[in-house]
C-alpha positions in Angstrom: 62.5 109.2 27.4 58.9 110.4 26.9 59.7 113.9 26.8 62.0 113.1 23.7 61.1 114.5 20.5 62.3 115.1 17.2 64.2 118.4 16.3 61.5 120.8 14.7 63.2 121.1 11.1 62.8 117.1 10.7 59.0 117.7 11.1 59.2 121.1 9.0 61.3 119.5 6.1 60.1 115.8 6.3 63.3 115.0 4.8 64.7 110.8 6.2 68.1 111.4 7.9 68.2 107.9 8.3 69.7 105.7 6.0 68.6 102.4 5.4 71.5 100.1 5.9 72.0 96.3 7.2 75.6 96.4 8.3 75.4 92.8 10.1 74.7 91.4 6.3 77.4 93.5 5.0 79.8 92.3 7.1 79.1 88.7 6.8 78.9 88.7 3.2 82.5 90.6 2.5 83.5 87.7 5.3 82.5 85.2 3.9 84.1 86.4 0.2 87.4 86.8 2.1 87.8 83.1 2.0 86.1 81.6 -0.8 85.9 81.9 -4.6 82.4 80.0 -4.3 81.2 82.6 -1.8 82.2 85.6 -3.9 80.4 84.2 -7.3 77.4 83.4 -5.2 77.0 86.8 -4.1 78.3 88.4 -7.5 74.8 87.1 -8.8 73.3 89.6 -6.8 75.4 92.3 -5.9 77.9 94.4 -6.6 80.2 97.3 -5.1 77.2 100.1 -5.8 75.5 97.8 -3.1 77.7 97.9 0.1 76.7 101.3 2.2 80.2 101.2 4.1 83.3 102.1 1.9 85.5 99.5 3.2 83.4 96.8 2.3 83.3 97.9 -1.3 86.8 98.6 -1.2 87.3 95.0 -0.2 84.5 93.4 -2.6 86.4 94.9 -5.6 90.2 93.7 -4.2 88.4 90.3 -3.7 87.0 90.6 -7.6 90.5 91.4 -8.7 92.0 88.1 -6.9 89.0 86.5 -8.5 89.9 87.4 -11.9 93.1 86.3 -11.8 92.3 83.0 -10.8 93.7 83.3 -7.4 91.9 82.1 -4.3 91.3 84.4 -1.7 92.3 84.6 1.5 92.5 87.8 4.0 96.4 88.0 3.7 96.4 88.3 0.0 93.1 90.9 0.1 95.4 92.9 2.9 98.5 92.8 1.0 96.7 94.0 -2.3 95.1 97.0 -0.2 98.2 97.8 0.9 99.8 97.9 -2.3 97.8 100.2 -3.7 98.4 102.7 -0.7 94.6 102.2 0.7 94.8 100.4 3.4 93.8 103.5 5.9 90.5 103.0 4.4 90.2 99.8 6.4 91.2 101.3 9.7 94.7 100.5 8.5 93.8 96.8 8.5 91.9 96.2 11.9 88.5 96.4 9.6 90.0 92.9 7.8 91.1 91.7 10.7 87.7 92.1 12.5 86.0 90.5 9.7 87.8 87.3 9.2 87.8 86.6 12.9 84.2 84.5 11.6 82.7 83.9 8.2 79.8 82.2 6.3 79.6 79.1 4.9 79.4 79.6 0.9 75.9 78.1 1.1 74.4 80.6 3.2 75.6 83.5 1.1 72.8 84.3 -1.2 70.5 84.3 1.4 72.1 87.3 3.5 73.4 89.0 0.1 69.1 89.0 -0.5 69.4 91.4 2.6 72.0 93.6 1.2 70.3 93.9 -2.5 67.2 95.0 -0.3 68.9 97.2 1.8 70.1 98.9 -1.2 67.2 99.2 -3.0 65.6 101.1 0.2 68.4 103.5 0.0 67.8 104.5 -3.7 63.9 104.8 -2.6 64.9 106.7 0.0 67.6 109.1 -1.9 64.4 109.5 -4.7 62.2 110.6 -1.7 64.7 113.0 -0.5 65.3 114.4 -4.0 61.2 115.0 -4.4 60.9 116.6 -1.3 64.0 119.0 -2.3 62.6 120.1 -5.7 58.8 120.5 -4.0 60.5 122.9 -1.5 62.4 124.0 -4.6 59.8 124.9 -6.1 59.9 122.8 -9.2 56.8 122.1 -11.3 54.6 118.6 -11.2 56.1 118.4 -14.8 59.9 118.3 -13.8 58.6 116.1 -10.3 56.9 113.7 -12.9 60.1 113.5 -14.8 62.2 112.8 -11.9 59.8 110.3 -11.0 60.4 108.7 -14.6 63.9 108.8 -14.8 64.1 106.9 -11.3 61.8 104.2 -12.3 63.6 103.7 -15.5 67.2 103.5 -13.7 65.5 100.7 -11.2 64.4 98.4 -14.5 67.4 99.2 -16.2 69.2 97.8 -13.4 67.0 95.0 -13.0 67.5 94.0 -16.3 71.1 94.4 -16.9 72.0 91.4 -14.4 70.5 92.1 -10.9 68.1 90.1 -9.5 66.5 87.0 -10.9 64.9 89.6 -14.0 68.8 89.4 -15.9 67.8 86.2 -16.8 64.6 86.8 -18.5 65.2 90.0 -19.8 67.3 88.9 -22.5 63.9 87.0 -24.2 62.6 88.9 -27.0 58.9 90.5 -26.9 57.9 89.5 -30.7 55.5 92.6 -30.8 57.8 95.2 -29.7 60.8 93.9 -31.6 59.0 93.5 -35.1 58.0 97.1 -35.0 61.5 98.6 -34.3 63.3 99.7 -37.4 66.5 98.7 -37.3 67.3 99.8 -40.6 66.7 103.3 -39.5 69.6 103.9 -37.2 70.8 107.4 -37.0 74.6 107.0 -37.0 77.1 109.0 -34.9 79.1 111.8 -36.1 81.4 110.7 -39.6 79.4 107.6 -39.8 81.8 105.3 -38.8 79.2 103.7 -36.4 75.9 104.1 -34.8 74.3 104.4 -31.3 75.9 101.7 -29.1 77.9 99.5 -31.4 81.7 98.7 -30.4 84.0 99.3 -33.1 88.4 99.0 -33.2 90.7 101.8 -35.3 93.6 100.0 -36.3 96.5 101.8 -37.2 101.0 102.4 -37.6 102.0 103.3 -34.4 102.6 106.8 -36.6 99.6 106.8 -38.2 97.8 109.4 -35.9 95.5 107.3 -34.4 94.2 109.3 -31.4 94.5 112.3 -33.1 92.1 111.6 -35.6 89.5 110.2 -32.5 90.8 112.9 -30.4 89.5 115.4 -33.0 86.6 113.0 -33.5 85.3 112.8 -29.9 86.1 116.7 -29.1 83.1 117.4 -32.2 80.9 114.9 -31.3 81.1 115.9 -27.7 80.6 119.6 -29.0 78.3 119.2 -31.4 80.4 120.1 -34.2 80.4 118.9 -37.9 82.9 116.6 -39.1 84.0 114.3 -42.5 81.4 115.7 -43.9 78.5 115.4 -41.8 75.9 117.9 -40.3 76.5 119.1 -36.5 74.2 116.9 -34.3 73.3 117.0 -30.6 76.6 116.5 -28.6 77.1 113.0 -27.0 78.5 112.4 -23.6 82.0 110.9 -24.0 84.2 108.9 -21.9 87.7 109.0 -22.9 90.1 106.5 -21.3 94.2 107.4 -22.3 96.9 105.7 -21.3 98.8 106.3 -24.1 99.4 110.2 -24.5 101.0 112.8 -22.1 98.7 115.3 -20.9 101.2 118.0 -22.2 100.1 116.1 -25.8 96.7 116.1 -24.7 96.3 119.9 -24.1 98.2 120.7 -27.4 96.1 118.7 -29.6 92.8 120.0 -27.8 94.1 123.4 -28.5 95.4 122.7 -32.1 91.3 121.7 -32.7 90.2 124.8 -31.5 89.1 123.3 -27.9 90.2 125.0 -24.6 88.2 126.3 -21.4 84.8 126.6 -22.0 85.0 125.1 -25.3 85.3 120.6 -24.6 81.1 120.2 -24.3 80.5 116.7 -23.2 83.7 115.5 -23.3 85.1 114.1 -20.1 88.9 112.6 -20.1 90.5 110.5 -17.7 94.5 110.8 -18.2 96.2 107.4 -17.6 93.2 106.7 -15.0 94.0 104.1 -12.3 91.5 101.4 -13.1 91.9 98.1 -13.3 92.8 95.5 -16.1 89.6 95.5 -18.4 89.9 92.0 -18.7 89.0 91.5 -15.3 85.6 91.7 -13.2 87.5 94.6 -11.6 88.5 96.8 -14.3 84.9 96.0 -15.7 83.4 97.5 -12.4 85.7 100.4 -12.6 84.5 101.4 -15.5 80.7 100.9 -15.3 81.8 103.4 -12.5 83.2 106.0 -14.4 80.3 105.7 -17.0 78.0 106.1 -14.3 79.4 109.0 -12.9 79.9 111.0 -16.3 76.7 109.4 -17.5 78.3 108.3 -20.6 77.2 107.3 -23.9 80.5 106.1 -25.7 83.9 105.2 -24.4 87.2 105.5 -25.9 89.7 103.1 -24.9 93.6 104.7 -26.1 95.1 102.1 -26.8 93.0 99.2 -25.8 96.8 97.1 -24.8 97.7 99.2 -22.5 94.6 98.0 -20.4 94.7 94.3 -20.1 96.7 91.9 -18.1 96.6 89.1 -20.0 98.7 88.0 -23.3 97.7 89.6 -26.5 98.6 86.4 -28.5 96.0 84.4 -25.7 92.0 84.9 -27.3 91.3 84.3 -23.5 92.1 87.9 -23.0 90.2 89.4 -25.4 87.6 86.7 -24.2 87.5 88.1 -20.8 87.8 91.9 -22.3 84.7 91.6 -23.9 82.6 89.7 -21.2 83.9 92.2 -18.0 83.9 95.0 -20.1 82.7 95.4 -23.6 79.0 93.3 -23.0 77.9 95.7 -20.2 78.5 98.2 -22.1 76.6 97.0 -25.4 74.2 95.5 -22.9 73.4 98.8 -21.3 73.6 100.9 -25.1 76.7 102.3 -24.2 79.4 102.6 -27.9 82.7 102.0 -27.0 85.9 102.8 -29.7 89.0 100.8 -28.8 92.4 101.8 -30.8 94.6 99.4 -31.5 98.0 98.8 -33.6 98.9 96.6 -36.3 101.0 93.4 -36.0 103.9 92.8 -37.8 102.0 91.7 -40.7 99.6 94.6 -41.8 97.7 91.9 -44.0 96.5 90.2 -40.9 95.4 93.9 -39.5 95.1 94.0 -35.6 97.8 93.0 -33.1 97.7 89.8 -31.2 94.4 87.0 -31.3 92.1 87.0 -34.3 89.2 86.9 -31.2 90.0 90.5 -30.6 88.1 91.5 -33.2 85.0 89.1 -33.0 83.0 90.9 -30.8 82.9 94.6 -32.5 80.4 95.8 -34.8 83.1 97.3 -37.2 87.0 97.4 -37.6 88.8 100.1 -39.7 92.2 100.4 -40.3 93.7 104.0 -40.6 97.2 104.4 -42.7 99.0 107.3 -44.1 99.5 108.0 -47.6 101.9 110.4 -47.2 101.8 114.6 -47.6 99.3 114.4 -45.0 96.6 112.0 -46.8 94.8 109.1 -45.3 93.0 106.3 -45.5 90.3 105.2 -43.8 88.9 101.6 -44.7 86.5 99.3 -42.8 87.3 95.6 -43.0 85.0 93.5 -41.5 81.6 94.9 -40.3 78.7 93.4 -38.7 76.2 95.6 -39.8 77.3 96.9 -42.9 75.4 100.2 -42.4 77.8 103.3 -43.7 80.2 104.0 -46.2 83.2 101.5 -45.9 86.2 104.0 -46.7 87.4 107.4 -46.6 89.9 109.5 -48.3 91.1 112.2 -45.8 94.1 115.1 -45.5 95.1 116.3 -41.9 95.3 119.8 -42.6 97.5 121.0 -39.6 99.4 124.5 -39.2 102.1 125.8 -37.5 102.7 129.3 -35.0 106.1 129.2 -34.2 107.3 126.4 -32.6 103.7 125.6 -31.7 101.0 124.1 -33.5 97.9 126.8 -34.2 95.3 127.2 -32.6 92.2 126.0 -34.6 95.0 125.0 -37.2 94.2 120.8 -37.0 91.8 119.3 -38.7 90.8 115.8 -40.8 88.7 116.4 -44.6 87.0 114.7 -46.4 89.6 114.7 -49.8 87.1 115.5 -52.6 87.6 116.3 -56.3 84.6 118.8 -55.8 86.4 120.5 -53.3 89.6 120.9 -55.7 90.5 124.1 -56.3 90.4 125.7 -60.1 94.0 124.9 -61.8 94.6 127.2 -64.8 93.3 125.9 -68.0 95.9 124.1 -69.8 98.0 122.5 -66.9 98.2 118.8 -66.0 96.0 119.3 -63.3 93.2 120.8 -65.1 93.7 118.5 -67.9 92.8 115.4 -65.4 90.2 117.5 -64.9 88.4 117.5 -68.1 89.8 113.5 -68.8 87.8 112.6 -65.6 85.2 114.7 -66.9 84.7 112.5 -70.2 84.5 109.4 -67.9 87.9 108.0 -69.0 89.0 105.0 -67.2 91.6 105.7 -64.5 93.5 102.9 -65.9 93.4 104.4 -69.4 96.8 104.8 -71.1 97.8 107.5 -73.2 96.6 106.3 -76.7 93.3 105.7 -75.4 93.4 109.1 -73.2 94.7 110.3 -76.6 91.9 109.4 -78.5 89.0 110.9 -76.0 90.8 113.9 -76.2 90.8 114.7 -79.8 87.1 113.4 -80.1 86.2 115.8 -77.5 88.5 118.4 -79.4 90.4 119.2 -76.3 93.9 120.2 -77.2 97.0 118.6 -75.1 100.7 118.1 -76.0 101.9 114.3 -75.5 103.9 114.9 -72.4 101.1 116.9 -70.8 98.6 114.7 -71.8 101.3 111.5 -70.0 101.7 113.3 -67.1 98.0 113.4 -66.4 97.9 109.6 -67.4 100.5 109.0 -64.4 98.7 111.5 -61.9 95.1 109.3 -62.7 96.8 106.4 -62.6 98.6 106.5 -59.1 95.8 108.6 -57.2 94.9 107.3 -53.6 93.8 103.6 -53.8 90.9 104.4 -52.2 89.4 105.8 -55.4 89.7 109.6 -54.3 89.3 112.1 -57.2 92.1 114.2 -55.6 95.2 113.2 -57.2 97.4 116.9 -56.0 96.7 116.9 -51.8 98.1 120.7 -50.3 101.3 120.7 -49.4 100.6 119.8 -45.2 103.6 118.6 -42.7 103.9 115.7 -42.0 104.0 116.0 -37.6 101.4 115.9 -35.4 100.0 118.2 -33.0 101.9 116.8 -29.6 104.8 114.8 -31.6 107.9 116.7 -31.2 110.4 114.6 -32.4 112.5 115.9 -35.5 111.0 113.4 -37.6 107.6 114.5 -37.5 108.1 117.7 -36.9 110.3 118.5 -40.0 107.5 117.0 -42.5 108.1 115.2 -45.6 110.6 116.6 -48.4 108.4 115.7 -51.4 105.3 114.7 -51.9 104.2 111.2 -52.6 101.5 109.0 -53.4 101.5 105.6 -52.0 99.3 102.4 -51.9 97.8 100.5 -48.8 99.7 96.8 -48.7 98.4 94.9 -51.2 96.5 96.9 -53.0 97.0 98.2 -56.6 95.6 100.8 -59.0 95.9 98.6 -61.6 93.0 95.9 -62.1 93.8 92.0 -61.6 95.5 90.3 -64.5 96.7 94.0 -66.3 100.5 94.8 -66.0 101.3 97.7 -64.6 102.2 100.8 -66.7 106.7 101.7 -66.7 107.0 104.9 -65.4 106.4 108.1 -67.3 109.5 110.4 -68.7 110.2 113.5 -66.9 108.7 116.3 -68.2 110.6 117.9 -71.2 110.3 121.3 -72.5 109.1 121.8 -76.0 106.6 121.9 -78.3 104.3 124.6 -75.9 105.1 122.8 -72.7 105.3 124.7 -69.1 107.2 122.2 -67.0 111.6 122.1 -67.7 112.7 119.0 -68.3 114.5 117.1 -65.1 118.2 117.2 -67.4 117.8 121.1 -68.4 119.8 123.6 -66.9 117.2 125.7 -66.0 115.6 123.2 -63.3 113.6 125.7 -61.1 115.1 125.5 -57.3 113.2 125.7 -53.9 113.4 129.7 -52.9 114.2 128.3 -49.5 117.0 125.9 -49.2 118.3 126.0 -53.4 118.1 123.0 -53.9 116.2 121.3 -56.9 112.9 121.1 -56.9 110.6 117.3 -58.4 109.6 118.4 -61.6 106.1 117.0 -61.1 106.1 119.6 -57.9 107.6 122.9 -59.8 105.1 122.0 -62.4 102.1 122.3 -60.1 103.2 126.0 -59.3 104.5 125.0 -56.1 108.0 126.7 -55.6 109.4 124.9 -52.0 109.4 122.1 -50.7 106.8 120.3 -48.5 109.3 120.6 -45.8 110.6 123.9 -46.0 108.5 126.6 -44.2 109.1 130.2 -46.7 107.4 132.4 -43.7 110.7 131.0 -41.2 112.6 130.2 -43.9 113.5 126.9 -41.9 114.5 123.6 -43.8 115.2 120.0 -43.1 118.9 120.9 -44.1 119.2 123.5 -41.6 121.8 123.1 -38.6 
């Protein structure tokens, strides 16, 4: 044996082909777990799955979490049985590695002594990986600059896991250091794309099950993640995104991506996981699984679509949402990591999200998303935490159609703006709301006193003209946009093919969010304005003359308040196909 040496390349390289492991601890901790709920919340103090070398002990360690979680004791059976369910057990030898390890266990009381072994038996591995990735750049030939930030970012992941509950420094990481906390500015946080929320906070979108929820956060994410502008605001540096859906096809997916103007080459930092096979999030399982997917995409915000579809418990039960937040959410806040869950409304929109009132006491700010119809929306925040950012949005999905497809590039969500408005002709209802807006008349105005500012500001207008703009001012989006005539847009969505979306609205309308009205508290609400009548100069036909102008597509009649915008279909009739809701 004294003529043994090592191979020549080990001596060249001096890279450690050795890997620092303590299997004995290994396999007396995940024995010990096996039978004891004590044994496995004992060593969860210290460890977790990243800290097991052999994959069958992790495997096992996160089957024993799930049992945990769900309140049931475990026991070698049940952690065999669950393996097998999910179709893994070959990764424990078909069993025998289970069997092996339950043949002798800890007592609970010994645990966190030997899991002490494991931690440091991890933490020699990550030293040792770090010195194996210097040496590799040296012979690389990478600069002391780019060795010095390697250095850096290793350091910084070894205190970040210190202090984000490993080791006895979890515990006093969370006390403030007075200094360095009174000279952050908190105030000047630069929020994320659209300013709906900033670095690291949680928020919910609440929405109809129709309201086109993950398309608008599809759309959202795929510009953030590509550095795009969006509502409005300046393109910024693209963010790494996480997106978890189990709620859309990926035949959906791909058609919406394509409808933004995504495709190969063109999703940045964007990483999607299709109905992924993770755990419930309301367990210490599902929380693992996806720390793991953030840590492996190196994620700065997670999208949960929709947030129901990944919990086990009751929505009704605050418990859940409880348990959501501290396996789940609080890691990811606690390690600066934004998360947007989408959720639907309960039966009673009034009362916003569904199920417990809890679910919504641990985010940093809820918005509810409706439809207004013709392809407006509204985007209001309800409860906020921070209160930094604008607290509504007027918006139009502007979405075309190639064919039976949806366009490429076609899909997109605006800002609705009165700057934005096109020029109407002079002398039309729309720009006569123009120039009432113009001399600051109160939307509420009626016609006498939208009468009066008129002839004071010498403005010529006959009565009906001068009442139809009265009606347009008074039921414009309840949001307070100053865009009272959106484009004509269908009504479907990019990956919705039923003939109900697909077909698009027949006429456009303006509606209100529940409970909400244009008109201020105490004031009765105007009766509805006359048709237009012809006469006395005006352009628009009367709804009882003869001469009602009909859609060039399907014949029929067109609303007078449409024909009298110069629009000469319907919303749902398409003049380049000639289609039409009627059609057979």
């Amino acid at each position: 044996m004294e003529n043994v040496r090592p191979f020549p390349h080990q001596a060249d390289h001096g890279l450690n082909t050795t890997v620092p492991t303590d299997d004995e601890a290994e396999a007396l901790v995940i024995s010990a777990i096996m039978f004891d709920t004590d044994a496995y919340r004992a060593a969860a103090e210290r460890l977790d799955t990243s800290d097991f070398y052999k994959p069958g002990h992790r495997l096992i360690w996160d089957t024993v979490a799930g049992l945990v979680a769900l309140g049931t004791p475990p026991h070698p059976v049940l952690v065999r049985a669950e393996i097998e369910r999910q179709g893994r057990l070959r990764e424990v030898d078909g069993g025998q590695l289970i069997t092996w390890l339950s043949s002798d266990h800890l007592h609970a009381t010994l645990v966190p002594h030997v899991a002490d072994e494991v931690y440091e038996a991890a933490r020699k591995r990550r030293y040792d990986a770090h010195a194996n990735a210097l040496k590799a750049a040296v012979t690389a030939g990478h600069s002391a600059e780019e060795l010095d930030k390697l250095v850096d970012q290793f350091h910084q992941g070894e205190q970040l896991r210190e202090s984000t509950g490993h080791g006895p420094a979890h515990l006093t990481s969370a006390l403030l250091n007075w200094d360095q906390f009174f000279t952050t500015d908190f105030g000047a946080i630069q929020l994320l794309l659209g300013k709906l929320m900033g670095p690291g906070q949680q928020i919910a979108l609440v929405g109809d099950g129709k309201a086109g929820k993950s398309l608008f956060v599809q759309e959202w994410m795929w510009r953030m993640a590509t550095g795009q502008e969006f509502l409005g605001d300046a393109p910024a540096a693209p963010v790494r995104i996480l997106y978890l859906d189990a709620e859309n096809g990926q035949e959906q997916v791909q058609e919406r991506f394509l409808s933004f103007g995504g495709g190969i080459g063109r999703m940045g930092e964007l990483r999607y996981a299709s109905f992924p096979p993770v755990r419930p999030l309301d367990t210490p399982g599902g929380g693992a699984d996806v720390l793991a997917l953030v840590k492996a995409t190196n994620a700065e915000l997670v999208v949960i679509d929709t947030v129901s579809r990944f919990i086990s418990g009751p929505e009704n039960d605050a418990d859940t949402w409880l348990s959501l937040y501290r396996h789940t959410l609080l890691p990811l806040k606690r390690d600066r990591i934004g998360s947007v869950r989408l959720d639907h409304f309960g039966k009673d929109k009034e009362r916003g999200g569904r199920g417990s009132s809890a679910k919504t006491q641990d985010v940093d700010h809820v918005w509810e998303l409706s439809s207004q119809g013709g392809g407006a929306l509204s985007l209001k925040r309800t409860h906020t935490r921070t209160g930094i950012g604008p607290d509504q949005f007027s918006l139009v999905r502007q979405a075309r159609r190639d064919g039976d497809n949806w366009a490429i590039g076609g899909t997109r969500h605006i800002v609705m703006t009165w700057d934005a408005e096109q020029a109407f002709p002079e002398g039309s209802v729309e720009w006569l709301v123009q120039q009432i807006d113009a001399l600051g008349v109160p939307e509420e105005a009626g016609n006498p006193q939208t009468i009066a500012a008129l002839g004071k500001a010498r403005i010529p207008a006959g009565k009906d003209k001068i009442a139809a703009a009265v009606r347009i001012r008074k039921n414009r989006d309840n949001l307070g946009s100053r865009n009272g005539f959106p484009e004509p847009l269908p009504e479907g969505v990019p990956g919705e093919h039923s003939p109900e979306t697909s077909k698009g609205s027949q006429k456009p309308q303006v509606s209100h969010s529940p409970g909400t009205s244009r008109e201020p508290s105490g004031t009765p609400t105007s009766p509805p304005s006359p048709p237009l009548k012809e006469g006395k100069g005006e352009e628009g036909p009367g709804s009882e003359d003869p001469q009602t102008p009909l859609c060039t597509i399907c014949g029929r009649s067109l609303p007078t308040d449409w024909a009298s915008r110069g629009y000469d279909t319907h919303l749902g009739c398409d003049p380049r196909t000639g289609s039409h809701p009627d059609a057979a």
